[in-house]
C-alpha positions as CSV (number, residue, x, y, z in Angstrom):
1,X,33.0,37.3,-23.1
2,X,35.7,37.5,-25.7
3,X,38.1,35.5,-23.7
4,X,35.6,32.7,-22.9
5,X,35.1,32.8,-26.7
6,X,38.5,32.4,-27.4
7,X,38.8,29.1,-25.1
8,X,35.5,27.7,-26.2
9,X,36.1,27.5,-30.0
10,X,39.3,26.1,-30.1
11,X,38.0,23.6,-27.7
12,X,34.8,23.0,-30.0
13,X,37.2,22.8,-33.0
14,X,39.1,20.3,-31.5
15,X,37.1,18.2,-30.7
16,X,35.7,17.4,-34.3
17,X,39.6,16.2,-35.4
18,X,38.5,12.3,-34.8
19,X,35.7,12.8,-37.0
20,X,37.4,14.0,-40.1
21,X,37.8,11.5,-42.7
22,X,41.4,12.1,-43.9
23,X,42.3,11.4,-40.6
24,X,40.1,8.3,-39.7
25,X,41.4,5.8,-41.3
26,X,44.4,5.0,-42.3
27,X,45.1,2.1,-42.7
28,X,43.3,1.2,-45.8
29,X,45.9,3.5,-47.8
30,X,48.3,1.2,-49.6
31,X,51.5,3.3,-48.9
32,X,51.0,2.5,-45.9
33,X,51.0,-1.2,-45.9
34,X,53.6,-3.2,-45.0
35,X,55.1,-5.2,-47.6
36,X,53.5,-9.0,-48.3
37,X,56.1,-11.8,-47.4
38,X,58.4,-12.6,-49.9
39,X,58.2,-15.6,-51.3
40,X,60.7,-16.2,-53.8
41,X,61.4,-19.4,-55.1
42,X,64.9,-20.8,-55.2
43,X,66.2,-23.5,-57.1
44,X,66.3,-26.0,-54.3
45,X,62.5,-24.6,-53.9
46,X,61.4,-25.3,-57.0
47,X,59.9,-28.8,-58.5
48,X,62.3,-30.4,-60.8
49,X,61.2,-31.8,-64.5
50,X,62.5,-33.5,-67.1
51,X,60.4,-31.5,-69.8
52,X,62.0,-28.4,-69.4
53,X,65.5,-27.8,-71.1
54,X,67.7,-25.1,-70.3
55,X,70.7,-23.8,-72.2
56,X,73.6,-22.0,-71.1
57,X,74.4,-19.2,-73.7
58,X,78.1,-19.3,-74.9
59,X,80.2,-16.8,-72.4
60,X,81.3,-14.1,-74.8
61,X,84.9,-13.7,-75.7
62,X,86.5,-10.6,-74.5
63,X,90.1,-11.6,-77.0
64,X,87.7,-11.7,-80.2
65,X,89.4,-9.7,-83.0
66,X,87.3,-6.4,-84.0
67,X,85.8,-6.0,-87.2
68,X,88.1,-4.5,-89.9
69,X,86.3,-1.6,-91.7
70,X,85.0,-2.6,-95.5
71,X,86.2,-0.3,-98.0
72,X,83.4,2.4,-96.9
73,X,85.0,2.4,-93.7
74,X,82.1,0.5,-91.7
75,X,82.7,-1.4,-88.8
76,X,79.3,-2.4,-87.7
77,X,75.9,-1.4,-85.9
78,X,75.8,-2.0,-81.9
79,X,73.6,-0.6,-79.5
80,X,74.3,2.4,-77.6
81,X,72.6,3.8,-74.6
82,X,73.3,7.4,-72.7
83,X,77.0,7.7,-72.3
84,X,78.5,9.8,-69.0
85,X,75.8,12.9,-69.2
86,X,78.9,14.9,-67.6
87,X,81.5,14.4,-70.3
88,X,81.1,17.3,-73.0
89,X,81.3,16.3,-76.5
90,X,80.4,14.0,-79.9
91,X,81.7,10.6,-78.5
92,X,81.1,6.5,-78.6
93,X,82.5,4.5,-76.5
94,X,82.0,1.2,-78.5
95,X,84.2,-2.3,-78.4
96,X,84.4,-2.2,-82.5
97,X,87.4,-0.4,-82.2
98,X,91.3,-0.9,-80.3
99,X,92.6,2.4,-81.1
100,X,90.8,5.8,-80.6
101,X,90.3,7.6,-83.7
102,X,87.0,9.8,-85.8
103,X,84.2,8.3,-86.9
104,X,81.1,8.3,-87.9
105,X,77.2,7.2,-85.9
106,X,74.2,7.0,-88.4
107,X,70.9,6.3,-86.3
108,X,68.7,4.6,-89.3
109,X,65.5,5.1,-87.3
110,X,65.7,8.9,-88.3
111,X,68.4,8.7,-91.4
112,X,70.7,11.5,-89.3
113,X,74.4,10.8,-88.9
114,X,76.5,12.9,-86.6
115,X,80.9,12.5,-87.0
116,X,82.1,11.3,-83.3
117,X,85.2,10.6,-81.4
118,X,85.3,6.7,-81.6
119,X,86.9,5.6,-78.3
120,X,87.9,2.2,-77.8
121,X,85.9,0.4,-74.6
122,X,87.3,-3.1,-73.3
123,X,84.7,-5.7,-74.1
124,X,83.3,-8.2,-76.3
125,X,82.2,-7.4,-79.7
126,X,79.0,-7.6,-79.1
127,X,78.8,-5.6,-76.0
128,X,76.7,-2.7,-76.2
129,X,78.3,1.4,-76.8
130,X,77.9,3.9,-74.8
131,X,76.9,7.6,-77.0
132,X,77.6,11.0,-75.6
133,X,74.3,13.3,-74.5
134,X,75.7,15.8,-77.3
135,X,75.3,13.3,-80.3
136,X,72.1,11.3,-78.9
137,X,70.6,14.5,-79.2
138,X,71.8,15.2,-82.5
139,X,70.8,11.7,-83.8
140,X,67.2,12.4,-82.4
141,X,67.6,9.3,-80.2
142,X,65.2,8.8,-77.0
143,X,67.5,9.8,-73.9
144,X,65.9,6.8,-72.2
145,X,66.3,3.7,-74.5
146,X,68.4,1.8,-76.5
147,X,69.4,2.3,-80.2
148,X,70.9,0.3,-82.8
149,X,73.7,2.7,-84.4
150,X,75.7,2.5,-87.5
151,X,79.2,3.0,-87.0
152,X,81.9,3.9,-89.4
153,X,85.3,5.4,-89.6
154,X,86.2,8.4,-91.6
């Protein structure tokens, strides 16, 4: 009787599987849609009009002179995002400079100031820094975002 059981209930159990809901249907789960058909517009796609205006932005100059620090020793704010999370230290890597040298990063949003290695990075001037993970932390700046930095030389 046991072994008839034991062939019988897996049977029985089995047999309910297309009946279970999570099962059913799947279709209507999003994930599992295929993508809709792109249809991006190109510009030979796209109506032309004389009411709309567009203007190139001037291509910035790589072989612009860098700031010369003010008597303070201020060179300028720019905007630094996460540096190289591998590379220990206190360092920016920021355009406002040619020569490597020590310096100074004030974060106004919080008032805190940490001293850095200023390293030079090839660029225009207005072309964003990058900070290490060492001093973004110290300046209290959100890992994943951008911030407008202070920098000076000491």
């Amino acid at each position: 009787m046991k072994q008839i059981a034991l062939i019988v209930l897996p049977a029985f159990l089995l047999s309910a599987c297309g009946q279970v809901p999570l099962f059913d249907n799947l279709s209507d789960r999003p994930w599992l849609k295929s993508a809709p058909a792109s249809s991006a517009e190109t510009a030979e796609t796209l109506p032309e009009s004389d009411d709309i205006e567009v203007a190139a932005l001037p291509a910035p100059d790589p072989d612009a002179p860098r700031p010369e620090p003010t008597a303070s020793g201020f060179l300028g704010t720019t905007v630094a995002s996460l540096g190289d999370a591998t590379k220990e230290g206190f360092w920016l890597e920021t355009p406002l400079v040619d020569a490597p040298g020590t310096g100074k990063v004030r974060y106004p949003a919080t008032g805190r100031e940490v001293k850095v290695d200023l390293i030079p990075r090839a660029g225009a001037v207005s072309a964003g820094s990058s900070l290490s993970l060492g001093a973004m932390r110290l300046l209290n700046v959100p890992l994943t975002g951008l911030a407008e930095v202070e920098v000076s030389l000491l």
